[in-house]
C-alpha positions, 0 to 999 in steps of 0.5 A, a space after each residue: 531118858 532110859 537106854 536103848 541098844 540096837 545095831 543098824 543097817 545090817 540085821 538084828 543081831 548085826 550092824 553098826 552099834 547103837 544107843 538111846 541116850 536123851 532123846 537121840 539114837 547115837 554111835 558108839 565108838 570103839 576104841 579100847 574095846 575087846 571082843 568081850 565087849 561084843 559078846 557081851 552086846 550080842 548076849 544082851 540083845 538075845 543074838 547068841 553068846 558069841 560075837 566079834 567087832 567087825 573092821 570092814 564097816 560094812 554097816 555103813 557110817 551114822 549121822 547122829 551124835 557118838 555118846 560114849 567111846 573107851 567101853 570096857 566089859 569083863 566076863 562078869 558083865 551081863 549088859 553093857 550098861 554094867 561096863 565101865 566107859 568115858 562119861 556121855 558125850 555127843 561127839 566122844 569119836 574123833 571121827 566116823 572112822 571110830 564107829 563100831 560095828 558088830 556081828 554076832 554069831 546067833 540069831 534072834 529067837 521069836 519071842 514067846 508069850 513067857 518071855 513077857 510073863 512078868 508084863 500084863 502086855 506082850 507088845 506094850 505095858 502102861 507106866 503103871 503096868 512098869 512100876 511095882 513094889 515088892 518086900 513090903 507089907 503090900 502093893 503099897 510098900 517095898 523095893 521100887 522096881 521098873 520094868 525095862 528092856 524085857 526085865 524088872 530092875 531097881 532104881 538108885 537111891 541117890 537124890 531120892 525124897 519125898 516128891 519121887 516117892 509120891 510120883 511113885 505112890 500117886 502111880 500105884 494108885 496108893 495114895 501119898 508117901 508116908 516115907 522114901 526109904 534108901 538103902 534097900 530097906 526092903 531088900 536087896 534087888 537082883 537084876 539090873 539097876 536101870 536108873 539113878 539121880 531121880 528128880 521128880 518135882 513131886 507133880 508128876 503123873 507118872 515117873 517116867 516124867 521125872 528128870 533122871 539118869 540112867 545107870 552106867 557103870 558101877 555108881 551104883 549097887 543094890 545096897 542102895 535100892 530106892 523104896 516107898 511106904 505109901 499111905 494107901 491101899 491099893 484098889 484092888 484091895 480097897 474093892 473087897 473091903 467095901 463090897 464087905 463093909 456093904 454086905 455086913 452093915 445094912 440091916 435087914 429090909 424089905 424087897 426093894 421096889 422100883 422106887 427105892 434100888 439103888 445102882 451099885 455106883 451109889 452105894 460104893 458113893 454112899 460107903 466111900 462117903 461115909 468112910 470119909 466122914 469117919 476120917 475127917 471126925 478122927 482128924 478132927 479130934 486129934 486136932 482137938 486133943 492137941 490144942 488141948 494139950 498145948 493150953 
């Protein structure tokens, strides 16, 4: 399931800390962690660039499972995700003693328009709205990226076959995939690296229904950026052709009557049908040719 953060019982940029791990908001406890650790919480969750553990645990304690202990950041980390920490664990803290609690120095701004900018929908964004593929040739082909907490990332190409690919292509509206490619064969990514160990059956509507973990720590590195080459064009570019193929393939006519205009429906009907015709006598004079060559 993909990550979460927040701090509870106090306000946004102050509580008991939180995480979002399968399924469940847990606590995180605090043991080994610097004040580096906070700041770089604070920073992530736009409340300033400054903060400190706080000792009184005035946040109050939690209730639900304590998924990770012995977090260390650096100055080089920009998200918690990126820090190094003891695997996942429902029950990492000893006791509720061990909670952390933050409080950071700034406060959150109201969030403007172009913070979304790159998402169609300031509020929410649909599971197609979430996915793109940039560096290739078109919509169809290139880096996978996926957009999570306010900012588009990579996907690890650990695991990553055919049947991810195809999730991501059939979610894309592109068709099938040709090929799942691994270590950024289109390009090395820039921001986070939200997720590795995708399992997709191959079935799926979407990707966010597949299996997967999300990234924590340093397993991964955009070296190894997952891509896609699907089979397909996107609608938005399949549109203009078939208005195209329309405007230039019928010949000249008489005014249409009543009896005789056709909807526009039944022409992209006509033009989709015919298009398919033309593939299925290409396939099968490949089929031919090859049974030929065999005898």
């Amino acid at each position: 399931d993909f990550l979460a953060l927040r701090l509870v019982n106090g306000n946004d940029c102050a509580g008991r800390l939180e995480v979002f791990y399968n399924g469940t908001w847990g606590s995180i406890c605090s043991n080994r962690m610097t004040q580096l650790t906070a700041v770089t919480v604070c920073k992530q969750l736009d409340c300033g660039d400054g903060g400190e553990i706080a000792e009184d645990f005035e946040y109050g304690r939690g209730s639900g499972p304590t998924w990770l202990d012995h977090i260390e950041c650096t100055e080089q980390h920009s998200s918690l995700w990126q820090c190094q920490s003891d695997p996942w664990d429902p029950q990492s803290c000893d006791n509720r003693a061990e909670e952390t609690h933050i409080s950071c120095t700034g406060r959150k701004e109201v969030t403007s328009p172009d913070t979304f900018a790159k998402c169609p929908n300031s509020t929410s964004c649909s599971d197609r709205e979430k996915l793109r593929v940039i560096g290739g040739e078109d919509e169809c082909s290139g880096r996978v990226e996926i957009w999570h907490q306010g900012s588009w990332g990579t996907i690890c190409d650990d695991t990553w076959d055919m049947a991810d690919a195809n999730v991501v292509c059939r979610q894309l509206g592109c068709g099938s995939a040709v090929s799942a490619l691994s270590e950024a064969a289109f390009g090395e990514g820039t921001g986070p690296i939200w997720l590795e160990k995708v399992h997709c059956k191959g079935t799926e509507l979407s990707l966010w229904d597949c299996p997967a973990k999300s990234l924590f720590g340093k397993n991964c590195d955009h070296k190894e950026d997952s891509a896609v080459n699907c089979s397909g064009y996107s609608l938005g570019h399949l549109i203009p052709f078939l208005f195209l193929f329309h405007f230039h393939s019928d010949p000249p006519r008489r005014p249409a009557t009543d009896n005789t205009r056709l909807s526009m429906p039944v022409i992209l009907c006509i033009i989709l049908g015919t298009l398919l015709c033309l593939v299925l006598a290409i396939l099968a004079g490949q089929i031919q040719r090859a049974r030929a060559q065999q005898r």
